[in-house]
C-alpha positions as CSV (number, residue, x, y, z in Angstrom):
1,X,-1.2,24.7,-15.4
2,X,0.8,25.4,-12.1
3,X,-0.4,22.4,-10.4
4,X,0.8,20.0,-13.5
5,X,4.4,22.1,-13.6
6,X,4.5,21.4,-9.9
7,X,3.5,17.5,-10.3
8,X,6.2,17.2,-12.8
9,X,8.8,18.9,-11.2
10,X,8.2,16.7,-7.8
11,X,7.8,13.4,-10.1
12,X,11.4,14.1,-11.5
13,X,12.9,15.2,-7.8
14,X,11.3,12.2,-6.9
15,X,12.8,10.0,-9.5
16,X,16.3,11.5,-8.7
17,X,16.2,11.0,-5.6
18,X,15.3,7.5,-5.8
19,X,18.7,6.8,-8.4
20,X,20.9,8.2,-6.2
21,X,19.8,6.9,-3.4
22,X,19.8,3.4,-4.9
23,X,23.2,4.0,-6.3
24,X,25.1,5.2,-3.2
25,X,23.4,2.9,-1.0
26,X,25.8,0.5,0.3
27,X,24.3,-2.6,-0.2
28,X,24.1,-5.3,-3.2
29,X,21.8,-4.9,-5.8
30,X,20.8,-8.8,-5.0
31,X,19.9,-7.6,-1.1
32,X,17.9,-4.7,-2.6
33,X,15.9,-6.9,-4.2
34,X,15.4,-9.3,-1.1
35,X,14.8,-7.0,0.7
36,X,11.9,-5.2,-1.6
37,X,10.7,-8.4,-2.4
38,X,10.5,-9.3,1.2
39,X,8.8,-5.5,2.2
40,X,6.2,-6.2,-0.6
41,X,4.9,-9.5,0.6
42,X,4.6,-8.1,4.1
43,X,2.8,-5.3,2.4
44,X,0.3,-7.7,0.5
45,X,-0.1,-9.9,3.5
46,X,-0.9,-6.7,5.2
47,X,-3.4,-5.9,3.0
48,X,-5.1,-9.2,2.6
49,X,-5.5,-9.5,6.4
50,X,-6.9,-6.0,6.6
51,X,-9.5,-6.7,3.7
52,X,-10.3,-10.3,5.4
53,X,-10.6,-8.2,8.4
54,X,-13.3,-5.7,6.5
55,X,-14.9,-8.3,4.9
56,X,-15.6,-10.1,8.3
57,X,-17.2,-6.8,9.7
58,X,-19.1,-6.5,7.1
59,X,-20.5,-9.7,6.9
60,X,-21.2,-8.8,10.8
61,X,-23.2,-5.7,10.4
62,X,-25.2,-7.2,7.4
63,X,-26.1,-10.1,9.7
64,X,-26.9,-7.8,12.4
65,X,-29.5,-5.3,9.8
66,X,-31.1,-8.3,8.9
67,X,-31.6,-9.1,12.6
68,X,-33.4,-5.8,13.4
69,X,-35.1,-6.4,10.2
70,X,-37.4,-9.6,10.7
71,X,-37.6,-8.3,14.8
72,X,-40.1,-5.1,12.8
């Protein structure tokens, strides 16, 4: 029960926070949203090249087991 009453309490801080920092921040609303738009495609091209990245190494160690597997 404490933990919830602590989640919610942080979840509205966090919420408040967030409005008045948008609303005293001294830049456009149109800018805001460049510039979030902008942050979240660097984050998904982050993301994609970081999953490309996994996949490759994975497709490396598989390829590498099945090596040691037809050398037994």
């Amino acid at each position: 029960m404490r933990f919830f009453k602590f989640m919610a309490g942080f979840a509205i801080g966090l919420a408040l926070g967030w409005g008045l920092a948008v609303l005293f921040m001294p830049q456009s609303g149109r800018e805001v949203r460049r510039r979030l738009q902008q942050r979240w495609e660097r984050t998904l091209e982050e993301a994609r090249s970081a999953a490309e990245e996994t996949r490759r190494q994975a497709y490396i160690r598989l390829a590498e087991l099945k090596g040691v597997e037809s050398r037994q």
